[in-house]
C-alpha positions in Angstrom: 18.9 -78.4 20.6 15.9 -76.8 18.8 15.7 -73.9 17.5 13.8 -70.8 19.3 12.3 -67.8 17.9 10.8 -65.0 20.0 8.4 -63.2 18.9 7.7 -60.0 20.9 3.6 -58.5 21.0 1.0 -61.3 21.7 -1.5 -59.1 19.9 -2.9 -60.2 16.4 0.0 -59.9 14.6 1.9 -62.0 17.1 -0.3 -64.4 17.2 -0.4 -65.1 14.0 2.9 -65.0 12.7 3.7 -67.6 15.7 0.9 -69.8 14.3 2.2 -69.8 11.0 5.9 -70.5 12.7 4.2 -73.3 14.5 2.6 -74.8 11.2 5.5 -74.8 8.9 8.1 -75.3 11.4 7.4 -78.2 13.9 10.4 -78.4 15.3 10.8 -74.6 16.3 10.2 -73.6 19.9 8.3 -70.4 19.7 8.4 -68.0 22.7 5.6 -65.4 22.3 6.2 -61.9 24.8 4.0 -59.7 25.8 4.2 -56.6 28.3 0.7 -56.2 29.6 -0.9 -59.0 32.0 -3.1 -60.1 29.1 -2.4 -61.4 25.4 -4.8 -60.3 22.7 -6.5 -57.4 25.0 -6.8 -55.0 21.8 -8.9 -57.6 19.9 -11.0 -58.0 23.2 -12.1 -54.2 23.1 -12.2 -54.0 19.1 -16.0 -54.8 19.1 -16.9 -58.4 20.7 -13.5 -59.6 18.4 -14.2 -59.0 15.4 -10.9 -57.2 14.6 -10.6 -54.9 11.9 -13.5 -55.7 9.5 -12.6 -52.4 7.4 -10.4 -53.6 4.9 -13.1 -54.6 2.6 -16.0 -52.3 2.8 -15.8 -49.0 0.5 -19.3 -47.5 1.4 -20.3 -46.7 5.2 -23.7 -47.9 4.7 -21.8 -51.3 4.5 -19.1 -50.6 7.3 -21.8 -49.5 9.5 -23.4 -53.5 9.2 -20.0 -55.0 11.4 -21.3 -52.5 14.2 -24.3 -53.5 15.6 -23.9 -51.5 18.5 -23.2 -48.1 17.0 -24.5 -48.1 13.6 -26.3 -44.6 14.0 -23.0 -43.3 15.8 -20.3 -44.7 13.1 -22.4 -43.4 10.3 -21.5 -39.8 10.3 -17.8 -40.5 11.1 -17.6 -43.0 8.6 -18.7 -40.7 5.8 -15.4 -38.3 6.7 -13.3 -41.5 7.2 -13.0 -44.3 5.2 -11.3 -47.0 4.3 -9.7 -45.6 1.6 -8.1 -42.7 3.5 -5.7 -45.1 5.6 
């Protein structure tokens, strides 16, 4: 009998670490759960899918780039928070 894993939140993080499984574990049969209709609906509504692109800009002049729709808007915002403040 194979082995399962479950891995519970088909968001990114489930995704990926089911991926992973996948790739270094062949034999494993991976169960991913998720409690809304829809896997991966945050990443749908985090700006065309992009995901968190924040973890490697320190100025919000850059930031503001990954946001094509909403440069002006993010500016100001991005000037109180930044990526160093999470």
């Amino acid at each position: 009998m194979k082995q399962q894993v479950v891995i519970i939140g088909g968001g990114p993080a489930g995704f990926f670490t089911a991926i992973t499984m996948a790739e270094r574990n062949p034999d494993l049969q991976i169960i991913l759960l998720e409690k809304s209709d829809k896997v991966l609906q945050k990443v749908k509504v985090s700006g065309g899918g992009r995901c968190n692109v924040t973890h490697a800009c320190f100025t919000p002049q850059e930031l503001v780039e990954f946001y094509p729709r909403g440069k002006k808007e993010l500016l100001g915002p991005f000037h109180t928070f930044m990526t160093g403040d999470t």
